[in-house]
C-alpha positions in Angstrom: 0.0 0.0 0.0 1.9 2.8 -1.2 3.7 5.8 -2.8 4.2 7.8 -6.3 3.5 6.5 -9.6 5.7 8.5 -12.4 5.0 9.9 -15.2 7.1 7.8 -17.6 5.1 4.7 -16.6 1.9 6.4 -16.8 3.0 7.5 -20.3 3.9 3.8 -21.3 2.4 1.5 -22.9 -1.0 3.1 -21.6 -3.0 4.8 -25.7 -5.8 1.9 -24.9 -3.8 -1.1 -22.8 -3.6 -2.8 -26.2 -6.5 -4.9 -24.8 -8.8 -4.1 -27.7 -6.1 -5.1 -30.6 -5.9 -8.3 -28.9 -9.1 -9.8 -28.4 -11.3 -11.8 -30.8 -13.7 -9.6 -32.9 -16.7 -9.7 -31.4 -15.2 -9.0 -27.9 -13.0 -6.2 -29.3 -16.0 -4.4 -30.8 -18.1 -4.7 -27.5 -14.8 -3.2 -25.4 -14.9 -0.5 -27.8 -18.1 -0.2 -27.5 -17.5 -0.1 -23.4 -15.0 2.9 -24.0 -17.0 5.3 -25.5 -20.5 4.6 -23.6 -17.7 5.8 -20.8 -16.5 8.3 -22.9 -20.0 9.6 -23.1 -20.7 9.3 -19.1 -17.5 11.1 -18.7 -16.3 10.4 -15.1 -16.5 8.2 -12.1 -16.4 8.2 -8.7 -13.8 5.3 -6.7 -14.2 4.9 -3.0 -10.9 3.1 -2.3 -8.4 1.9 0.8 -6.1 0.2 -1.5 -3.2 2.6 -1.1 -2.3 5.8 0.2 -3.8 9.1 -0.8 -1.0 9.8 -3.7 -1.1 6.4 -5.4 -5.2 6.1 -5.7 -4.7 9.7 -7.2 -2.0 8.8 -9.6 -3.6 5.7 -10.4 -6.6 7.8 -11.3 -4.4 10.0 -13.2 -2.6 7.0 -15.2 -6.7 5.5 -15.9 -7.4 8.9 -17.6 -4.2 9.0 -19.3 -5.3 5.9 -20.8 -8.8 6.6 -21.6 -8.8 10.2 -22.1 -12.2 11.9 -21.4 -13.1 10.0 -18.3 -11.6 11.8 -14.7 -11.7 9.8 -11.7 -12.8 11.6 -8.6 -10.8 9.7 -5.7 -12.0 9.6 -2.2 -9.0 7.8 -0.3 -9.8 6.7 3.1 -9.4 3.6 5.5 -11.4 0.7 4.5 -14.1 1.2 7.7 -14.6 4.7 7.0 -14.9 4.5 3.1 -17.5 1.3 4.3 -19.6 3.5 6.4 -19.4 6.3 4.3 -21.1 4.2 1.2 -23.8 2.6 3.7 -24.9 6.2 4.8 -25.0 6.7 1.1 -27.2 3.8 0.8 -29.4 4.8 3.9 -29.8 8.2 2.5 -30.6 6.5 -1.4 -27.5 9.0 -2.5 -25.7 7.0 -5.6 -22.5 8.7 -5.3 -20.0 5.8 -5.4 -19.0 3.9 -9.0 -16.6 1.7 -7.8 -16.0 0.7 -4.4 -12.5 -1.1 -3.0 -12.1 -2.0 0.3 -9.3 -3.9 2.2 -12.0 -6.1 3.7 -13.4 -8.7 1.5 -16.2 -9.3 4.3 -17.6 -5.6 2.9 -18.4 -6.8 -0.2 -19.9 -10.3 0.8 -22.0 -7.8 2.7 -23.2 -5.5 0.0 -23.3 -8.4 -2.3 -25.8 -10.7 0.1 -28.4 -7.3 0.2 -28.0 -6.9 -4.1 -26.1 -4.0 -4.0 -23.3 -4.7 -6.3 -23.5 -5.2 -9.9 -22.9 -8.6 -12.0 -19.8 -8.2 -14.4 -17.7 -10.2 -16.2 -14.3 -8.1 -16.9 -12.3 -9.6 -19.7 -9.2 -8.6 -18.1 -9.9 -10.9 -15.4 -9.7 -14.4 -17.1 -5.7 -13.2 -17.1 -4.9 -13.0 -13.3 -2.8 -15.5 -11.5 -4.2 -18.9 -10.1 -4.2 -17.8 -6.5 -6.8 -14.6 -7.3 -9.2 -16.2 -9.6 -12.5 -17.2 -9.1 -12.2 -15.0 -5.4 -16.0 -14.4 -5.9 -18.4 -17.3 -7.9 -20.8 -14.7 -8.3 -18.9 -12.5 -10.3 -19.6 -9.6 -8.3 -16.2 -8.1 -7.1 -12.8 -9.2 -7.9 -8.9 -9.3 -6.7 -7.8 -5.5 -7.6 -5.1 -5.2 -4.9 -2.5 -7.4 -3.0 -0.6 -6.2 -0.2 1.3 -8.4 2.8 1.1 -7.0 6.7 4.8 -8.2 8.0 7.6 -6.8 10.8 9.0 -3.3 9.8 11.6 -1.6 11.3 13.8 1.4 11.4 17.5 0.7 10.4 18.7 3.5 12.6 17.2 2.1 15.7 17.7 -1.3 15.4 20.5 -3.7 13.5 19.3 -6.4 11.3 20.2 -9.1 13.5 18.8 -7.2 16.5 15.2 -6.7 14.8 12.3 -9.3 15.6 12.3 -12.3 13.4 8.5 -13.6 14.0 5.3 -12.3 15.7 6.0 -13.3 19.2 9.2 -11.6 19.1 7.4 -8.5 19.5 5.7 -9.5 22.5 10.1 -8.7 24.5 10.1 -6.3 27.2 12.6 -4.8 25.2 10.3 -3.5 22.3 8.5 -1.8 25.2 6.8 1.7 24.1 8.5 1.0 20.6 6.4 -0.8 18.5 3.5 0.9 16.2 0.5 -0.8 15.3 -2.8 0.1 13.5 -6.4 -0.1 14.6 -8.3 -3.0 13.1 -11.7 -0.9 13.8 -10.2 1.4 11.1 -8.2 -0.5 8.4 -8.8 -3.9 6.9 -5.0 -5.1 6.6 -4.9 -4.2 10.6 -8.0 -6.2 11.1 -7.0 -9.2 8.9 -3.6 -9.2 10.7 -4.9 -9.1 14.1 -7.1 -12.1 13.2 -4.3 -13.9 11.5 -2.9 -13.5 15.2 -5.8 -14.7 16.7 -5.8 -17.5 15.2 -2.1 -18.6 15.3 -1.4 -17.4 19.0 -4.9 -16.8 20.7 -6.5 -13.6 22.4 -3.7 -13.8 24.9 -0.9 -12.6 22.0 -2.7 -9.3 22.1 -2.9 -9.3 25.8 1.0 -9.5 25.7 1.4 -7.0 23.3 -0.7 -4.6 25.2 1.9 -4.7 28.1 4.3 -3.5 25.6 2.5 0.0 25.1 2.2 -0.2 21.1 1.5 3.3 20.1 -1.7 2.5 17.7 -2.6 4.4 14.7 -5.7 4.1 12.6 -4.2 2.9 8.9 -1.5 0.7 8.6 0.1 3.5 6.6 0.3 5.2 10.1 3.4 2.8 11.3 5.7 3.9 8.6 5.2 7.5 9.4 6.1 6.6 12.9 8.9 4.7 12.1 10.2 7.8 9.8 9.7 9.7 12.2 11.7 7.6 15.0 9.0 7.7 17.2 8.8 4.1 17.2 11.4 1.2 16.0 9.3 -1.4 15.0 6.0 -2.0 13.5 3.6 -4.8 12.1 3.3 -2.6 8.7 2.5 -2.8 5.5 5.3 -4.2 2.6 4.2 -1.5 0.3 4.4 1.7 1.7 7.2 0.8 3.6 9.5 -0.4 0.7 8.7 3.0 -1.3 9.3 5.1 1.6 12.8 3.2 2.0 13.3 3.9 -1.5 12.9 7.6 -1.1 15.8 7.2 1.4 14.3 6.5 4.5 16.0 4.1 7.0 13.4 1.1 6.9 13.6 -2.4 6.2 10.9 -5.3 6.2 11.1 -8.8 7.8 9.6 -11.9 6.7 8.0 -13.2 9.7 9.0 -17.3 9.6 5.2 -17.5 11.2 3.8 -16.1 8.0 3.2 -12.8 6.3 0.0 -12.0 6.4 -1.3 -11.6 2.8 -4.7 -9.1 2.0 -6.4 -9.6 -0.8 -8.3 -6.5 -1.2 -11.4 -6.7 -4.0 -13.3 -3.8 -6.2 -16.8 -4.3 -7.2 -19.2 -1.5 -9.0 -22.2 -0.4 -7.6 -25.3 -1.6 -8.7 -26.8 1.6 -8.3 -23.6 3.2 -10.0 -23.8 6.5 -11.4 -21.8 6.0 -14.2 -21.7 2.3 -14.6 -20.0 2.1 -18.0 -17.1 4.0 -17.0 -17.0 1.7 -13.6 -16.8 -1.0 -15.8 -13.9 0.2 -17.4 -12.3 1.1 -14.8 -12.4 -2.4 -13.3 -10.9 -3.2 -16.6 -8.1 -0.7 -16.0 -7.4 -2.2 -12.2 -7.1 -5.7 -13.4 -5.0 -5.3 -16.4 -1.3 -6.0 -16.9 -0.8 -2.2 -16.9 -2.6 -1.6 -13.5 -0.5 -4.7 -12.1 2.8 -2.8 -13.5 2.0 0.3 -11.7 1.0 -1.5 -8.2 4.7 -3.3 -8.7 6.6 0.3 -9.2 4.2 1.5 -6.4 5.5 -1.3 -4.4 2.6 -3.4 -4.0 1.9 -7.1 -4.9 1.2 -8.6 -8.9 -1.8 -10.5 -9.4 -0.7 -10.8 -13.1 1.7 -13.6 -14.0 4.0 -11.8 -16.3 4.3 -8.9 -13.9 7.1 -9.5 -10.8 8.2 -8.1 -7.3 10.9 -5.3 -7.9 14.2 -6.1 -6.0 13.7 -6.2 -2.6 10.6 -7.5 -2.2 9.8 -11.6 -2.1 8.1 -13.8 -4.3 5.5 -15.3 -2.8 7.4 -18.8 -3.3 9.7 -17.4 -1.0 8.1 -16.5 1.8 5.5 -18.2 4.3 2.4 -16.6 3.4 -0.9 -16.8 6.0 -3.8 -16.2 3.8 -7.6 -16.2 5.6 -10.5 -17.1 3.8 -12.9 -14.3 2.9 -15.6 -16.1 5.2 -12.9 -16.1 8.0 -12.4 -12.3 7.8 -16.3 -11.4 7.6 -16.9 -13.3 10.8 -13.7 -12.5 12.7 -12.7 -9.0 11.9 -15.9 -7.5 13.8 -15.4 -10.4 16.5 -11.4 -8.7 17.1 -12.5 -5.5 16.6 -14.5 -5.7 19.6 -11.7 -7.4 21.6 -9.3 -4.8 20.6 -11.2 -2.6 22.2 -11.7 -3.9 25.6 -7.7 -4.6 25.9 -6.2 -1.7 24.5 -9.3 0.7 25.2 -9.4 2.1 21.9 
């Protein structure tokens, strides 16, 4: 989940993603026809968590680039906020939101189960890897965004062979008052990670942690700017933002956990009641295209296409043990640790 996008790679490759030269007649002619029905609608609206604030803009950028004519409005929040933001839409029968991606697959099981998200078949998705197809039978929202939650750290604080090498090592004395955390109540990949916890260590991992005086943002985002800022030294964070913010020249470093990295699938889905559902649907072309996947890898995120891989210094994910939790697992549990959060930390 992370940083800038540049202009060269928007510029590349980007006149129409080439997806319309290469598919068979009748399907090139109806993605054409796609194009200018959004052409004609002329914008959309995305409620996303996927990244920070700069990348969901540059990624709207790069979408326009593409399809000129059609402007993405971006409203960048935290996954619970941009979730209770579109229900009070709903309750107030305001169709604002096109396209709505959350870090919380449970969301759109939610909306989907009450018939508020639309049916689509996106020819871009027949192309993603094995492990993000068929995330959703019903067709109704799909893999758009791939992040891991693993052990941060600041290199000025801490040497390599000092810093924690799996989850309970955060639970040392001596990481008192310097670890940074997120708050699942706010951000899916916090929530997901705290259940991955759950369920590997039990409600007793948290009560540990607690003793340890995390300081606890709302995004996961938060923990890098507190590591930057050397408020804190280490972090369950996010791969992505923290890899770009080392690349800018800031003194962090990720570990792979030998418990597991915790791996958030994060899905988009267009509204049923979209305002502008042609130019959703493209969009949701746009986010699961080769393109898309090359400017989440330069933004430092995860590929869910095949021929698109990790820059250096990020893992395959044959190289690293992964925990992944079922989308049924995260709908039941993240509201279940939400609630225990609460009632140990107080927040």
């Amino acid at each position: 989940m992370s940083g800038k996008i540049s202009r060269r790679s928007v510029a590349t490759g980007l006149g129409a993603l080439g997806l319309a030269q290469m598919l068979p007649r009748p399907a090139r002619a109806e993605f054409e026809a796609l194009v200018e029905a959004a052409r004609k609608e002329g914008t959309l609206t995305w409620y996303t968590a996927h990244t920070d604030g700069e990348t969901a803009e540059a990624t709207g950028r790069a979408f326009t680039a593409a399809y000129p004519g059609v402007k993405v409005s971006v409203i960048r929040t935290t996954a619970q906020v941009a979730y209770e933001r579109l229900l009070q839409d709903i309750k107030n029968n305001v169709a604002q939101c096109d396209v709505f991606s959350s870090t919380d697959p449970g969301h759109d099981e939610a909306l989907k189960k009450r018939g508020l998200l639309a049916k689509i078949t996106p020819q871009n998705a027949a192309g993603l890897s094995a492990p993000f197809q068929g995330v959703d039978p019903d067709g109704t929202y799909y893999p758009t965004s791939a992040g891991l939650v693993l052990i941060t750290y600041n290199t000025k604080k801490v040497k390599a062979e000092d810093a924690p090498k799996n989850w309970p090592d955060l639970l040392d004395p001596k990481w008192r008052r310097q670890i940074s955390v997120g708050h699942p109540a706010f951000s899916g990949y916090v929530g997901t990670w705290v259940l991955a916890m759950r369920n590997l260590y039990g409600w007793q991992y948290f009560e540990k942690l607690e003793k340890n005086q995390p300081q606890i943002g709302r995004s996961v985002n938060d923990t890098v700017t507190m590591l930057n800022s050397g408020e804190r030294s280490v972090a369950a964070g996010p791969s992505g933002t923290t890899l770009m913010s080392a690349d800018k020249g800031n003194p962090l470093a990720l570990i792979y956990p030998t418990d597991g990295a915790v791996l958030l699938v994060s899905p988009s889905a267009v509204m049923a009641n979209a305002p502008h559902p042609n130019a959703a649907r493209l969009f949701m072309e746009f986010l699961l295209s080769d393109d898309h996947a090359r400017l989440s890898v330069e933004s430092r995120n995860e590929s869910l296409r095949p021929g698109v891989l990790p820059k250096a210094g990020a893992k395959p994910f044959s190289e690293a043990k992964i925990i992944r939790l079922s989308t049924a697992e995260i709908q039941k549990g993240i509201p279940e640790v939400i609630e225990q959060w609460r009632d140990t930390f107080g927040s």
